[in-house]
BALOBA-1460 file (C-alpha; in Angstrom, 3 decimals):
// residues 112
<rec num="1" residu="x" x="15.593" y="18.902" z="19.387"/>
<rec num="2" residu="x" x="14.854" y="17.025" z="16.406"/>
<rec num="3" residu="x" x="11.930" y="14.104" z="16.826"/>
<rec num="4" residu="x" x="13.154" y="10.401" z="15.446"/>
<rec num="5" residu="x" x="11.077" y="8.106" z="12.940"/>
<rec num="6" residu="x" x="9.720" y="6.541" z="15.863"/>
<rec num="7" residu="x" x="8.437" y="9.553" z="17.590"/>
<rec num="8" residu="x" x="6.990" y="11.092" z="14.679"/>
<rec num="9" residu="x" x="5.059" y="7.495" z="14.182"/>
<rec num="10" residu="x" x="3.755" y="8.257" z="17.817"/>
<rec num="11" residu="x" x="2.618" y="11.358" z="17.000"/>
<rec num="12" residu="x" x="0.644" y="10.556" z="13.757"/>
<rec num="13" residu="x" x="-0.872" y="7.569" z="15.686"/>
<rec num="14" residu="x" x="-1.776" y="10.180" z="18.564"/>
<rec num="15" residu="x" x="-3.549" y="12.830" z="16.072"/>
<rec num="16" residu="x" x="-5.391" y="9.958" z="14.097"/>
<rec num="17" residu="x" x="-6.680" y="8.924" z="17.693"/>
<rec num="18" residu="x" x="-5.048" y="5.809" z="17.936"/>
<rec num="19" residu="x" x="-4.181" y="3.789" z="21.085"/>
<rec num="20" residu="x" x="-0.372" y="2.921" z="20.303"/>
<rec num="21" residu="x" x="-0.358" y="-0.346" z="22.343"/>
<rec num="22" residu="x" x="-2.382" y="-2.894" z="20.333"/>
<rec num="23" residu="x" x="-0.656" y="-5.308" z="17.756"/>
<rec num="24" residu="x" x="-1.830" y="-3.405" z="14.412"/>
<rec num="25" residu="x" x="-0.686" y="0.148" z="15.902"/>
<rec num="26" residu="x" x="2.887" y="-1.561" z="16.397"/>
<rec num="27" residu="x" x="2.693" y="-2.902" z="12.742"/>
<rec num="28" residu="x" x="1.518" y="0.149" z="11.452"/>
<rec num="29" residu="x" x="4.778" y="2.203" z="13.343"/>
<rec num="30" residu="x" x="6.797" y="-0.242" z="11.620"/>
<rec num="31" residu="x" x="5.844" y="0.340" z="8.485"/>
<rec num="32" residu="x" x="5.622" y="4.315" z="8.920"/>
<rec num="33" residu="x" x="9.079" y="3.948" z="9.839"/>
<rec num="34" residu="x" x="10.082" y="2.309" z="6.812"/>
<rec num="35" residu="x" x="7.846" y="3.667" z="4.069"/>
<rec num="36" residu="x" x="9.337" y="7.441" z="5.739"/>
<rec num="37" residu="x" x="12.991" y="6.475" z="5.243"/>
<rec num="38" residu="x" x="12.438" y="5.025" z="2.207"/>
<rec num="39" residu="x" x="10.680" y="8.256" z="0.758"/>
<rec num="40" residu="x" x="13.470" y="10.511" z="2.335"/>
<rec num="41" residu="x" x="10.580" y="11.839" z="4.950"/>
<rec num="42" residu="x" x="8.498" y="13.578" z="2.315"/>
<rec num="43" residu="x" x="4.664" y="12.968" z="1.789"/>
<rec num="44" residu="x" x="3.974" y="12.036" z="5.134"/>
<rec num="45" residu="x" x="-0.037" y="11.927" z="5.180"/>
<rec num="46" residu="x" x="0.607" y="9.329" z="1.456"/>
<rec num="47" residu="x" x="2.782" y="7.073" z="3.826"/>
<rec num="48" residu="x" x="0.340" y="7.432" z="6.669"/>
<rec num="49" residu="x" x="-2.649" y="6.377" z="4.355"/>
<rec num="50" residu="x" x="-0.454" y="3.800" z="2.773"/>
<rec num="51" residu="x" x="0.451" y="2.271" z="6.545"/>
<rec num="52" residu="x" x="-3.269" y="2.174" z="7.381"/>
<rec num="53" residu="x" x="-3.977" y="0.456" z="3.870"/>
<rec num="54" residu="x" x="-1.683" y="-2.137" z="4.413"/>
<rec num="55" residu="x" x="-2.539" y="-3.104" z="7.999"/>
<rec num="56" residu="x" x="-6.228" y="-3.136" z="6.706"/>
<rec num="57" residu="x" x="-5.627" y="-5.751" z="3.593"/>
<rec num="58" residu="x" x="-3.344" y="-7.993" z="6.633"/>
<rec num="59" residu="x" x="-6.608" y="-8.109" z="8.739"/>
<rec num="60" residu="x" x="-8.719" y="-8.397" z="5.538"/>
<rec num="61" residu="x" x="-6.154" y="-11.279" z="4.510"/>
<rec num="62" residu="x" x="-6.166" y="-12.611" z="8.574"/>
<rec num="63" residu="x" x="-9.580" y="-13.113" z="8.459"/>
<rec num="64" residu="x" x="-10.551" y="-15.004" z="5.312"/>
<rec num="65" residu="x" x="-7.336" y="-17.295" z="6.258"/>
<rec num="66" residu="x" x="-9.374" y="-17.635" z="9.356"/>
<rec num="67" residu="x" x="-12.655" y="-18.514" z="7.682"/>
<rec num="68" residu="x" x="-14.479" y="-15.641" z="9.597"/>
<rec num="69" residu="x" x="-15.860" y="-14.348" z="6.457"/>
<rec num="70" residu="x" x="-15.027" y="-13.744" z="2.162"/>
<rec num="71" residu="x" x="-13.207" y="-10.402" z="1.946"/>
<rec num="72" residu="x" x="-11.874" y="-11.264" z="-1.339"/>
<rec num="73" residu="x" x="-13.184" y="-8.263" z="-3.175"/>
<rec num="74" residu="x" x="-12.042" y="-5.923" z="-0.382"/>
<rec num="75" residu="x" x="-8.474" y="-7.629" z="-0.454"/>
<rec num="76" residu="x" x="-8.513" y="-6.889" z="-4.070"/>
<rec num="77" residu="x" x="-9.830" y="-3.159" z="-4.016"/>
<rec num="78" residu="x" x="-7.551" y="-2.691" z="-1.103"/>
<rec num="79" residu="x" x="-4.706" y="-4.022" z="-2.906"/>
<rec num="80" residu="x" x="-5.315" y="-1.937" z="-5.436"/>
<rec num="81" residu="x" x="-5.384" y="0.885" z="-3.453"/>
<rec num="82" residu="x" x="-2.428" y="0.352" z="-2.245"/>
<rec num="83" residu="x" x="-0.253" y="-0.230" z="-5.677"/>
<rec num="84" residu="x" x="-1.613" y="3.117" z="-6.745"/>
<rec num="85" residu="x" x="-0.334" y="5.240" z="-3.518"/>
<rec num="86" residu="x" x="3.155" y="3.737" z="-3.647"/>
<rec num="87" residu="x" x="3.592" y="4.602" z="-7.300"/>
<rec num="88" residu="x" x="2.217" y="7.927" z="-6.281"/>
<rec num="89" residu="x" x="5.082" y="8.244" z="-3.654"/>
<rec num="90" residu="x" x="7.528" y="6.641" z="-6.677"/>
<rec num="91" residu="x" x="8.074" y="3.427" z="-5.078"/>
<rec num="92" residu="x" x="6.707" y="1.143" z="-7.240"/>
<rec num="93" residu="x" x="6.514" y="2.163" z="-11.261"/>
<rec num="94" residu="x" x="3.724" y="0.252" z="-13.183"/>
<rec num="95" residu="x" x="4.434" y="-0.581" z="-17.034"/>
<rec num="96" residu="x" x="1.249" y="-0.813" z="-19.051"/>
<rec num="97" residu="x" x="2.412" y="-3.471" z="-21.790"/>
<rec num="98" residu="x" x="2.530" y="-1.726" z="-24.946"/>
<rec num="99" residu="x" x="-0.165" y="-2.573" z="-27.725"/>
<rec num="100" residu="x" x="0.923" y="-3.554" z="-30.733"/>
<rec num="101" residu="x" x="-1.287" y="-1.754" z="-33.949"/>
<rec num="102" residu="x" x="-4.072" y="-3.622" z="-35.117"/>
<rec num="103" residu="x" x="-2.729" y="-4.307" z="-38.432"/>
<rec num="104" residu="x" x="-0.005" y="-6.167" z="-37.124"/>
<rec num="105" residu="x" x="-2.205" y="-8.217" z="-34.950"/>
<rec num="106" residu="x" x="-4.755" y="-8.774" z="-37.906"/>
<rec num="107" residu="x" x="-2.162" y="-10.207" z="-40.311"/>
<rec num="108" residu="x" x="-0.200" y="-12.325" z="-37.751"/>
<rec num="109" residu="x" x="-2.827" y="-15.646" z="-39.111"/>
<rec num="110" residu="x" x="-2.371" y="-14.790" z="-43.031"/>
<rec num="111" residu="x" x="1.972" y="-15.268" z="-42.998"/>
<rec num="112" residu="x" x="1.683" y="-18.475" z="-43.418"/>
């Protein structure tokens, strides 16, 4: 018998030690369910670490809305973290702009 989305996100909470009731475990199911169909069910520990990622920047980002404390540098590094495992799992793709040659940039002021 083949196990659904929604087992399977039972089971990864289960063997990370998890209890599956609270509010972030929910959120985090949700998003294992999506980020899995949306990478066909391949890399499944990238979308696990990519769930817990994201559920850590919304309670980083919960927080500082809440004026508990300044998490803006972990919001940022988490972010971070985060844009470079989904364009590991190709769901993002992140286009450096293109330099233009020095030469180019150096005579832009003399065309006048």
């Amino acid at each position: 018998m083949e196990t659904t989305l929604a087992q399977r996100s039972l089971i990864a909470l289960r063997r990370l030690g998890t209890d599956a009731r609270t509010r972030k475990s929910k959120r985090w199911r949700q998003l294992y369910c999506e980020y899995m169909q949306r990478t066909e069910g391949r890399y499944e520990e990238l979308v696990q670490a990519l769930c817990s990622l994201i559920v850590q920047r919304e309670t980083l980002q919960n927080e500082q809305l809440r004026g508990i404390a300044d998490h803006a540098y972990l919001i940022h590094k988490t972010s971070q973290q985060i844009s470079y495992t989904m364009t590991q799992l190709g769901l993002i793709k992140i286009e450096k702009e293109r330099r233009r040659p020095l030469r180019e940039s150096l005579m832009e002021g003399h065309r006048d």
